[in-house]
N, C-alpha and C positions, 0 to 999 in steps of 0.2 A: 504494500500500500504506500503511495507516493505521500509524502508529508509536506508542509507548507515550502520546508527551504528548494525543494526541486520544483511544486507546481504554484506556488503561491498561492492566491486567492480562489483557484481551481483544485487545489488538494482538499480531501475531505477533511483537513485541521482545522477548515474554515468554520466548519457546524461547531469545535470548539470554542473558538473564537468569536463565536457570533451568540451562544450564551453567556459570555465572559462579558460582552460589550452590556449586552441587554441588562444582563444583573448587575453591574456595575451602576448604570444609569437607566434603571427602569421605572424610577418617578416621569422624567420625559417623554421617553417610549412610548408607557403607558398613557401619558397625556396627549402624544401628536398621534397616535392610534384611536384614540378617542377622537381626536379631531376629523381626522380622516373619514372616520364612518359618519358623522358627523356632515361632514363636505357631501356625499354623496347621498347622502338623505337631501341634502340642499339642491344638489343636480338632478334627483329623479323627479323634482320641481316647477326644473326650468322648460316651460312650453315657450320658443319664441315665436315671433310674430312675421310670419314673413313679409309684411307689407314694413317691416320694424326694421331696418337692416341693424341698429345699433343694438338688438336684444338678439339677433343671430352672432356679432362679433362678439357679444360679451361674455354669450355663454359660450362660444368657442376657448374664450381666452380663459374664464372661469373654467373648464378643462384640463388646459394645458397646463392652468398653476395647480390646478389639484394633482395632476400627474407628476407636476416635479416634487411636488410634496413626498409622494408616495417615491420617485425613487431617491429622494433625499433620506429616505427612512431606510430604505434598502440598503444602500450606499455606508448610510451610517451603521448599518448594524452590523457589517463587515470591517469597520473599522476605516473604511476609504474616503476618510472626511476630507481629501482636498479634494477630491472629484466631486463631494456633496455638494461643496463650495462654488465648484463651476455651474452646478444644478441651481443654485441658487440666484445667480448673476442671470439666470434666465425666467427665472424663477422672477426676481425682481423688474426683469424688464417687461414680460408679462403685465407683470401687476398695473406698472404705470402706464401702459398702452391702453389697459384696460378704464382704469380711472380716468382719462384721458377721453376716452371716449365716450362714457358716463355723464362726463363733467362737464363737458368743455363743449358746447354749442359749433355745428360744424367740420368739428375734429374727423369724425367719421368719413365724410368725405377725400378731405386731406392725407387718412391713414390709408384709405384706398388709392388713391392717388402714389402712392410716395413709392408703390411696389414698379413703378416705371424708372426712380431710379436705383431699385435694386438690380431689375430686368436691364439696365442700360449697362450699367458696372459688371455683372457678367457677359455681356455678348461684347464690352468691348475687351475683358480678357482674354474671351474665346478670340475675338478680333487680332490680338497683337501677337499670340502665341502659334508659335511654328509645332507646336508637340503632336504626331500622329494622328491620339487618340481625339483631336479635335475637327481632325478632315471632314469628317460623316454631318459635323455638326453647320461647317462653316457650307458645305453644301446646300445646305435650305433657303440658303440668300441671307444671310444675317445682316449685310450691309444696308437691303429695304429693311428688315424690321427694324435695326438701328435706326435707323433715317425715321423712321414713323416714330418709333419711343421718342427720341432727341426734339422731333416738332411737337409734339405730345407736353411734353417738360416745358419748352420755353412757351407754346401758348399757352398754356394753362396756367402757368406759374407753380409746377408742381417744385416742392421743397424737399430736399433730402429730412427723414426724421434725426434728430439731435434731441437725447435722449436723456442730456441733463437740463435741456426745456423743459422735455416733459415733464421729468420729476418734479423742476419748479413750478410749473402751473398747475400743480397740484399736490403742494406743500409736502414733498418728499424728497428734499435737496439735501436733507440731511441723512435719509437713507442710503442716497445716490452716494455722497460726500462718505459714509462710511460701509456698509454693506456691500453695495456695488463697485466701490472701488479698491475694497480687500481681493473680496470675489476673484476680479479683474486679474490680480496676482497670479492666481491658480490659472487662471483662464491660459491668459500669456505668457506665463512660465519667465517670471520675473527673477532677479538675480536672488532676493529673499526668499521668494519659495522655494526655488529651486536646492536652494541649502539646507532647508532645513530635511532634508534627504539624507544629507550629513551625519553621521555621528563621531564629535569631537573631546578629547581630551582636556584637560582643564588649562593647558596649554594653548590651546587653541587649534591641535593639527588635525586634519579628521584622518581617523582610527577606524572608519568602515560606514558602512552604508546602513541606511532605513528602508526597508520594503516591506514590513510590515503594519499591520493594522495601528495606527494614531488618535489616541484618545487623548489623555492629559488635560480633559474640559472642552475637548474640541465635538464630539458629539453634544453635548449641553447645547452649548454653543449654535453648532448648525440648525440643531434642533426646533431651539429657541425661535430661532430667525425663520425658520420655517413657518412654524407657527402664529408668527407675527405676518407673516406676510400674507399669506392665506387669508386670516382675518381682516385686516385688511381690504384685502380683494370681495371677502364675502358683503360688508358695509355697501360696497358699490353693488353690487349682483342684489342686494336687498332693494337698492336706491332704483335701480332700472327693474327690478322686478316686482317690486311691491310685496315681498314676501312676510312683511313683520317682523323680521328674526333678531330687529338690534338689541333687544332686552336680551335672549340668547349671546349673540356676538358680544357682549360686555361683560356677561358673568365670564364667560370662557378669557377674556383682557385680563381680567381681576384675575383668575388665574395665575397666568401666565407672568403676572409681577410678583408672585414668589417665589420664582427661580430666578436666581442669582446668578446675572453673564457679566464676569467685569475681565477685566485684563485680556481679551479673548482677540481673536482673529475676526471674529465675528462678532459685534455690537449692534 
C-alpha cells in the first residue's frame, strides 16, 4: 500500500489525514456544513424569472459561490489550504459581480457586455501566436469576428470589468484590500507563498520541503472567510428574491463572530 511520501494527497494516508484535520477543527467544519445544507435549502428556492435576466445571473452566481464553498470544504479537509485560498479569490469575485448586479441599476447590462472584451483578449492571443494547436482555430476567420467584437467595444462603449470598482461600489474594498488580495498570492505564486513551501532552520537555510497537509489556523481561517462570504452573497439573493431569510442570515453573522481569525492569511 502506497503511503503519503510516494502518492501524496492520492495515497490512502489521506483518509488519515483528513480525520486529523476534521477533529482538530470540527467547531468550523461542523458550522460551514451547517451552512452548506443551509445554502441549498436556499437554492431549491430560487424560481427565476425569465423575462428577469438579473434573477437568472444571480442565481447563476449564487451557484457558483455555493460551489466554491463546498470545494473550499473539501480542499480544507485534506489539508490543501492554499489551493482553498485560490477557491476563495473566486469565490470572492463571484460575490461582488453578484452584489453588483443586485445593487447597482444597469450593471447587468454592462456585465453582459464586458464578455466582448474577454472574447477580444483571446482571439487576439489566438491572433498573435504561431503555436500549431491554434491553426484549426484561426481557420474560422477570426480576423471578421475580431473586426465585429472590436466595432462592438468602441460603439457601444463597452468597458473592460475592474474588479476593485466593483468591490467599491458596493462597500467591499476592504474585503478586496484584504481577502482578495492575500488570495491573489496563492493565485500567482508570489515570492511569499511560494516559500512558505520551505522548511527552515533557525538559521534561516531551508533544510527540506512542505508537501504536506497545512493547518496551523489556516483551515479556521479559510473557513471563516468562506463563510462570510457566502452570507454575504445570501443578503443579496434575499434582496432580489424576496425570500425573508435576513433574520436567519444574522443569527448565523452572530455566529460566526465567535470564532477567532486574527494573525491569519486570511482576515
Amino acid at each position: 500500500m502506497a503511503d503519503f511520501n510516494e502518492e501524496g494527497y492520492l495515497s490512502e494516508d489521506v483518509l488519515a489525514i483528513k480525520r486529523e484535520l476534521i477533529s482538530r477543527n470540527k467547531g468550523i467544519f461542523a458550522f460551514v456544513k451547517e451552512i452548506n445544507i443551509y445554502c441549498h435549502k436556499i437554492r431549491s428556492k430560487l424560481v427565476a424569472d425569465n423575462s428577469e435576466g438579473k434573477e437568472v445571473v444571480a442565481a447563476c452566481l449564487c451557484i457558483k459561490i455555493m460551489n466554491g464553498q463546498q470545494a473550499a470544504i473539501i480542499l480544507c479537509e485534506m489539508g490543501l489550504t492554499y489551493e482553498a485560498e485560490i477557491v476563495m479569490r473566486a469565490v470572492f469575485e463571484a460575490m461582488v459581480i453578484l452584489l453588483n448586479i443586485v445593487n447597482k441599476e444597469g450593471f447587468l447590462v454592462e456585465y453582459a457586455k464586458s464578455d466582448d472584451i474577454d472574447r477580444k483578449k483571446l482571439m487576439k492571443g489566438v491572433q498573435r501566436n504561431n503555436a500549431p494547436f491554434f491553426e484549426e482555430v484561426k481557420k474560422i476567420g477570426i480576423e471578421k469576428a475580431l473586426k465585429e467584437v472590436d466595432e462592438r467595444i468602441r460603439d457601444e462603449g463597452v468597458k473592460e470589468r475592474n474588479l476593485k470598482e466593483l468591490a467599491e461600489n458596493v462597500g467591499m474594498l476592504g474585503l478586496y484590500d484584504s481577502v482578495y488580495r492575500i488570495a491573489s498570492g496563492a493565485v500567482h505564486s508570489s515570492p511569499r507563498q511560494v516559500s512558505e513551501y520551505c522548511i527552515s532552520d533557525k538559521e534561516g537555510r531551508v533544510i527540506g520541503f512542505k508537501s504536506g497537509p497545512i493547518d496551523e489556523g489556516a483551515v479556521l481561517k479559510v473557513l471563516h472567510t468562506a463563510i462570510g462570504l457566502v452570507l454575504i452573497a445570501l443578503r443579496s439573493i434575499d434582496k432580489q428574491f424576496k425570500l425573508g431569510i435576513i433574520a436567519e442570515i444574522e443569527v448565523y453573522e452572530k455566529r460566526l463572530e465567535t470564532y477567532s481569525v486574527k494573525d491569519g492569511r486570511i482576515v
